[in-house]
PDB file as gemmi writes it, atoms N, CA and C in Angstrom:
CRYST1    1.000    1.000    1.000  90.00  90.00  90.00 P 1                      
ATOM      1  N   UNK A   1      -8.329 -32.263 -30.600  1.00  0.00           N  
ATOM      2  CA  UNK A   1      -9.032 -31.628 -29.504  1.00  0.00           C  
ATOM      3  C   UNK A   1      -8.116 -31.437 -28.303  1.00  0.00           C  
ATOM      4  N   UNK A   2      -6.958 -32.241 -27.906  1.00  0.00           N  
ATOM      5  CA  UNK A   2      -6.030 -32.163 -26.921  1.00  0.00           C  
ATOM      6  C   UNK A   2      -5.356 -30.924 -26.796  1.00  0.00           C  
ATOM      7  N   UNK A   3      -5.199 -30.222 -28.267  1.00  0.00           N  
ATOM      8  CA  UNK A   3      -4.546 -29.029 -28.230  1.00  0.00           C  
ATOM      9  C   UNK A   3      -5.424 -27.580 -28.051  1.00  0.00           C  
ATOM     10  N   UNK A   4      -6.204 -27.946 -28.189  1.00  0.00           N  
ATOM     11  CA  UNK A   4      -7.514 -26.925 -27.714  1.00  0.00           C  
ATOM     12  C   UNK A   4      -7.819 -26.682 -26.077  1.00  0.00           C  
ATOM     13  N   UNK A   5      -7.370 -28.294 -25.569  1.00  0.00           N  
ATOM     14  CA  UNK A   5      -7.658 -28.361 -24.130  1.00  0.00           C  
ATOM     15  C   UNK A   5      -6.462 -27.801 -23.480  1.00  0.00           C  
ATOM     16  N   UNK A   6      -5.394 -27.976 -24.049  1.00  0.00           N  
ATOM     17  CA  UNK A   6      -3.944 -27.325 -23.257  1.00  0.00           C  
ATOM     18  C   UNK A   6      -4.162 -25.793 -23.227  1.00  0.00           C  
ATOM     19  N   UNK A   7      -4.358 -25.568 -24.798  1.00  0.00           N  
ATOM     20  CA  UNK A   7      -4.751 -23.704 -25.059  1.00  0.00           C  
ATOM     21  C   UNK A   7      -5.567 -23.498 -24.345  1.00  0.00           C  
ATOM     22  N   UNK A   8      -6.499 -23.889 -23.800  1.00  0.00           N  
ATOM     23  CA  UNK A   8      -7.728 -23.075 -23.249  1.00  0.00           C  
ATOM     24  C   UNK A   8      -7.095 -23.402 -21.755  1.00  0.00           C  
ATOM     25  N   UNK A   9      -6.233 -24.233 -21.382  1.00  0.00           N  
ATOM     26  CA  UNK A   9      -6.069 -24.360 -19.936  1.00  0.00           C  
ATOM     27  C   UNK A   9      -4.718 -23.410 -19.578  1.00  0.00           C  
ATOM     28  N   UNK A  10      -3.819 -23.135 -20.957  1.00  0.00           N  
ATOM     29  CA  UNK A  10      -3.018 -21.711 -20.667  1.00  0.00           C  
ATOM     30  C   UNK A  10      -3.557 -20.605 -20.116  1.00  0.00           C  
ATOM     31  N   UNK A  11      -4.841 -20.623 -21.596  1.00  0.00           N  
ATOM     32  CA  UNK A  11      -5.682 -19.353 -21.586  1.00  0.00           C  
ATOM     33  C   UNK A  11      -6.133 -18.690 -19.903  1.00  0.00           C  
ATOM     34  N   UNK A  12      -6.234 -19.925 -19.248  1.00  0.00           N  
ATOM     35  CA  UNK A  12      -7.127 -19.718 -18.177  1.00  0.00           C  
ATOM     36  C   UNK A  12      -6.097 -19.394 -16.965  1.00  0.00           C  
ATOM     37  N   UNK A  13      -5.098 -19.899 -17.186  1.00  0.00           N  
ATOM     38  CA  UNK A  13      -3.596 -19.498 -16.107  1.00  0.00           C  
ATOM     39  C   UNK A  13      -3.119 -18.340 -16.453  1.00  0.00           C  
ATOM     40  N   UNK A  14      -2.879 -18.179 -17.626  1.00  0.00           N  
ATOM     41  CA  UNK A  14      -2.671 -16.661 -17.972  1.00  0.00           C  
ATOM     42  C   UNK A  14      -3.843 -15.540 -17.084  1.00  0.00           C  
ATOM     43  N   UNK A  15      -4.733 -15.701 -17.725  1.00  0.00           N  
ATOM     44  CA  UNK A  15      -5.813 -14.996 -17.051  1.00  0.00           C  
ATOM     45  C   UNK A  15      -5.829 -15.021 -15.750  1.00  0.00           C  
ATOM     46  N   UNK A  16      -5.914 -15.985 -15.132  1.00  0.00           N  
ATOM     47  CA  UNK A  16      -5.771 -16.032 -13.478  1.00  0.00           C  
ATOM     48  C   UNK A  16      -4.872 -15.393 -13.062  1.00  0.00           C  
ATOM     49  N   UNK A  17      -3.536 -15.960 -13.295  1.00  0.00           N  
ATOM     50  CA  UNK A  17      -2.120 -15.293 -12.870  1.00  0.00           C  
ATOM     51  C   UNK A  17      -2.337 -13.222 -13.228  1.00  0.00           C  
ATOM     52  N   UNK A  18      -2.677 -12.772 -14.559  1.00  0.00           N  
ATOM     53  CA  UNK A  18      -2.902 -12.172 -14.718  1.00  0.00           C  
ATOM     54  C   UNK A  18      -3.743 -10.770 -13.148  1.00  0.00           C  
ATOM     55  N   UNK A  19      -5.305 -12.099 -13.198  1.00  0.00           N  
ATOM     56  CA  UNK A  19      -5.770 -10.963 -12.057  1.00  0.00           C  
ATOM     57  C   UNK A  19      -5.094 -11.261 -10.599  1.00  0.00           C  
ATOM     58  N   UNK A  20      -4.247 -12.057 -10.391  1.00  0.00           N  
ATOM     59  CA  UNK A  20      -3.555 -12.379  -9.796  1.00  0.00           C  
ATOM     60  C   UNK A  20      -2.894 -11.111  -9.195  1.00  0.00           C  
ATOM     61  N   UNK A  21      -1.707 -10.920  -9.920  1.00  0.00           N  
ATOM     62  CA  UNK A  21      -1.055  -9.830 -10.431  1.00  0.00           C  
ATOM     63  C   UNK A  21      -1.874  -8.119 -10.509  1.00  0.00           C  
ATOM     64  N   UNK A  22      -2.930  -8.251 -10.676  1.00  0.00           N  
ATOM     65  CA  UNK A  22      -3.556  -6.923 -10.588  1.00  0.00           C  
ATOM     66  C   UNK A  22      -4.068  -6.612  -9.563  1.00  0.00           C  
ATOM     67  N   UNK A  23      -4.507  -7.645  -8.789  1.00  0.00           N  
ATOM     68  CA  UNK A  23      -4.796  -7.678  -7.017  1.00  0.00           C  
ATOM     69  C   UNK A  23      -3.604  -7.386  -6.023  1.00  0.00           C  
ATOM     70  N   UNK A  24      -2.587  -8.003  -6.588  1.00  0.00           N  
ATOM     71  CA  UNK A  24      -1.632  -7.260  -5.341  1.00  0.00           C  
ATOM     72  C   UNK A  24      -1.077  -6.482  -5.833  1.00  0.00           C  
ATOM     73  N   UNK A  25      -1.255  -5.080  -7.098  1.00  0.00           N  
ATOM     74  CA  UNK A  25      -0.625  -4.044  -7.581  1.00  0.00           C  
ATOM     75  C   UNK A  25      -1.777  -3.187  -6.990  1.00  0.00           C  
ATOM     76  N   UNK A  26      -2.775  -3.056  -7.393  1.00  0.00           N  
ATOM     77  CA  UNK A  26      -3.976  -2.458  -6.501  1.00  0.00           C  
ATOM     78  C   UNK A  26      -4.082  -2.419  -5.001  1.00  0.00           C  
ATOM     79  N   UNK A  27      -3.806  -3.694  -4.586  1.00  0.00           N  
ATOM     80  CA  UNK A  27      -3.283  -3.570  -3.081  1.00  0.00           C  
ATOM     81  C   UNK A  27      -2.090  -3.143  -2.110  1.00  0.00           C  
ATOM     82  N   UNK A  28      -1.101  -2.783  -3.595  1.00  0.00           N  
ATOM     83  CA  UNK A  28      -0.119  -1.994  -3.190  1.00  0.00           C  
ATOM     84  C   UNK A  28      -0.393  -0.399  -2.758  1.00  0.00           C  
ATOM     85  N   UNK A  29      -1.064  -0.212  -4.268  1.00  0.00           N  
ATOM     86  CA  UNK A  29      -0.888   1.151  -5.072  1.00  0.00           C  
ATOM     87  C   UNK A  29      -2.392   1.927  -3.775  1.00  0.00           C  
ATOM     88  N   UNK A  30      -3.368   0.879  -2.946  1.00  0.00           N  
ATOM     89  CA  UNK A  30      -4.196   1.221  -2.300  1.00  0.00           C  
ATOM     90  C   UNK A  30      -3.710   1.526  -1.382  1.00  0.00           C  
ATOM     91  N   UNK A  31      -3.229   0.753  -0.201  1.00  0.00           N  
ATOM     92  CA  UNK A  31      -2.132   0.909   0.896  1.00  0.00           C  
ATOM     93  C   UNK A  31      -1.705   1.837   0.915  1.00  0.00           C  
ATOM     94  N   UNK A  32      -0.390   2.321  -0.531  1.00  0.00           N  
ATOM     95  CA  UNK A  32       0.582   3.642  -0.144  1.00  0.00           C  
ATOM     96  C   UNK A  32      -0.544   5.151  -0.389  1.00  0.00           C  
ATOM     97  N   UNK A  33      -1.434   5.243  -0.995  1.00  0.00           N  
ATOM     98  CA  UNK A  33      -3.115   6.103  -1.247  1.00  0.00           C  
ATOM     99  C   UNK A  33      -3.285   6.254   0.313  1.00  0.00           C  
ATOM    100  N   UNK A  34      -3.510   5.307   0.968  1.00  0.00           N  
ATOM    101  CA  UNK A  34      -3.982   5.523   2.163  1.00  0.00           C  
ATOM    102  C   UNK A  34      -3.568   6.168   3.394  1.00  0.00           C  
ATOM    103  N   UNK A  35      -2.296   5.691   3.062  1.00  0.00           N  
ATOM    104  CA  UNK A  35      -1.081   5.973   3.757  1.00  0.00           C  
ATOM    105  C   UNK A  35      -0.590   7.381   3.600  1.00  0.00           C  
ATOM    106  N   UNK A  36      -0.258   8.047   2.342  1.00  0.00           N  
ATOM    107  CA  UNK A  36      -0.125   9.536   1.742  1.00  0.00           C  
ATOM    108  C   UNK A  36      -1.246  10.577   2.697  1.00  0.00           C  
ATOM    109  N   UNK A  37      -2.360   9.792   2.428  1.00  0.00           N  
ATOM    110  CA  UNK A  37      -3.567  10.451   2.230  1.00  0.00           C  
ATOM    111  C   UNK A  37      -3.669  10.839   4.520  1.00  0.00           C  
ATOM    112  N   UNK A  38      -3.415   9.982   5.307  1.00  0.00           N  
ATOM    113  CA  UNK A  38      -3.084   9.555   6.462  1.00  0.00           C  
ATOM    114  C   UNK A  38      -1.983  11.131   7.169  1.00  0.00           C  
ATOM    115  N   UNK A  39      -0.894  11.052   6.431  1.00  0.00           N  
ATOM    116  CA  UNK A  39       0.179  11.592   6.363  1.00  0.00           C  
ATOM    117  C   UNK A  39      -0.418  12.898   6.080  1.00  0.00           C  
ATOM    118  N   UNK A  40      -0.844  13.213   5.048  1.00  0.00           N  
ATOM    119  CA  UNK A  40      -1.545  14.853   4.203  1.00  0.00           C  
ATOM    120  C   UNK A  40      -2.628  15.272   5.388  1.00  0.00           C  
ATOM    121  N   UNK A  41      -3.024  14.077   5.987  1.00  0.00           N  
ATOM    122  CA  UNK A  41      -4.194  14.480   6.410  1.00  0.00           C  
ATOM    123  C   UNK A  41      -3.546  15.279   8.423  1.00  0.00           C  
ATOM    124  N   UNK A  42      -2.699  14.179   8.505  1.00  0.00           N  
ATOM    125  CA  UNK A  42      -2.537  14.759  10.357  1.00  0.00           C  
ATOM    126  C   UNK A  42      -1.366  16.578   9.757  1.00  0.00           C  
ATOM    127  N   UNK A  43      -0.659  16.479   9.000  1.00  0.00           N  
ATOM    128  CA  UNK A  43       0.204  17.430   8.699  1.00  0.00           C  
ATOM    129  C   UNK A  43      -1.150  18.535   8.486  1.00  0.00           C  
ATOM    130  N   UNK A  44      -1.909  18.510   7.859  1.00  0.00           N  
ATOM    131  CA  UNK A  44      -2.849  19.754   8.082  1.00  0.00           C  
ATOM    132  C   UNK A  44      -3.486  20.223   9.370  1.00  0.00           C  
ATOM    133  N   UNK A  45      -3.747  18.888  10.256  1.00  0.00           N  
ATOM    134  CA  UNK A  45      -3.859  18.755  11.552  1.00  0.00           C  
ATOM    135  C   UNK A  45      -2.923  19.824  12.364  1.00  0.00           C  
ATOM    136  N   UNK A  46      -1.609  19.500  12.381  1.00  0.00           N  
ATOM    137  CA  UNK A  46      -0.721  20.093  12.493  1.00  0.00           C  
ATOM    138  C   UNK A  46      -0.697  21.667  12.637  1.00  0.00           C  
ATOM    139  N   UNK A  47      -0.581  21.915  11.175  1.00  0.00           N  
ATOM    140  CA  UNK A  47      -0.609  23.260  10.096  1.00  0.00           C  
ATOM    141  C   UNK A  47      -1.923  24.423  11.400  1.00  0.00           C  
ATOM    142  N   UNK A  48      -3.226  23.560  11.409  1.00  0.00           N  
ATOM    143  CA  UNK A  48      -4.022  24.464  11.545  1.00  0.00           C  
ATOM    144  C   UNK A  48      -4.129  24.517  13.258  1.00  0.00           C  
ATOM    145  N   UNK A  49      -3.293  23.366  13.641  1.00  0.00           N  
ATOM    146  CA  UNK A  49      -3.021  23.911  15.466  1.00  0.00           C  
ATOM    147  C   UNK A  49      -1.979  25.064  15.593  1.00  0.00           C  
ATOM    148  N   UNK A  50      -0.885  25.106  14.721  1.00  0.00           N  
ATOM    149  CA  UNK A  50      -0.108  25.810  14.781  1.00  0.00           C  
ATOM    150  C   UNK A  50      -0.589  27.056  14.388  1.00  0.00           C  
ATOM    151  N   UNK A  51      -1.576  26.906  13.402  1.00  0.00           N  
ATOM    152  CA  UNK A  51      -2.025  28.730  13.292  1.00  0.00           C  
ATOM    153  C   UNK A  51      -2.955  28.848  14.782  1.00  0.00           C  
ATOM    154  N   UNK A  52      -3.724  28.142  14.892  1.00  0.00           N  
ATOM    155  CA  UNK A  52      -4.567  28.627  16.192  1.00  0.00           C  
ATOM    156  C   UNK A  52      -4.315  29.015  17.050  1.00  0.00           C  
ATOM    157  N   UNK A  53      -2.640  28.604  17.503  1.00  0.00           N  
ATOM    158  CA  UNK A  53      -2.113  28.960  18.877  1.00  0.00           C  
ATOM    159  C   UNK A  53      -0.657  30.526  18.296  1.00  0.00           C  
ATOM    160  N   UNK A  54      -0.786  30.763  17.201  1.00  0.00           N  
ATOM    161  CA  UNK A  54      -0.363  31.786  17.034  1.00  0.00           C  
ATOM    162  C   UNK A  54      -1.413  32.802  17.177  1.00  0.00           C  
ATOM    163  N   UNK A  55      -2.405  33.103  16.181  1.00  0.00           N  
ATOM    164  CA  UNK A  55      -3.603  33.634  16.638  1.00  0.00           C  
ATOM    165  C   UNK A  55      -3.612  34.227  17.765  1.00  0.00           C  
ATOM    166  N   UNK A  56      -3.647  33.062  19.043  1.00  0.00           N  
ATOM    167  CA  UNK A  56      -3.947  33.786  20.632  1.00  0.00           C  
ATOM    168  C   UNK A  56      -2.810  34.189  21.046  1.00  0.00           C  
ATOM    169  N   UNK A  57      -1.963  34.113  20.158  1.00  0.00           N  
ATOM    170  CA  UNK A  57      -0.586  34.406  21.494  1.00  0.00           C  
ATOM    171  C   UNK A  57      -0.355  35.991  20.808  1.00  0.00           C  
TER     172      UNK A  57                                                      
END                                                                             
């Protein structure tokens, strides 16, 4: 039974470490999303002041 208790207490570090590991890849991969998305977003900002003030001129 001792070796059942070690396996299942790998099992469970693996797994942990595991979502471990998927929490700060997601919290990477969320961050630079946000960040892109931040960036895409004022550059259109940008884009559509620059047509507006061509427009009137």
């Amino acid at each position: 039974m001792g070796w059942a208790s070690r396996a299942g207490d790998w099992a469970f570090k693996g797994f942990t470490a595991g979502l471990g590991l998927a929490t700060i890849y997601l919290t990477a991969t969320f961050s630079v999303n946000v960040y892109r998305g931040l960036a895409w977003h004022n550059a259109q900002s940008k884009i559509e002041k620059q047509g507006s003030t061509e427009q009137s001129a």
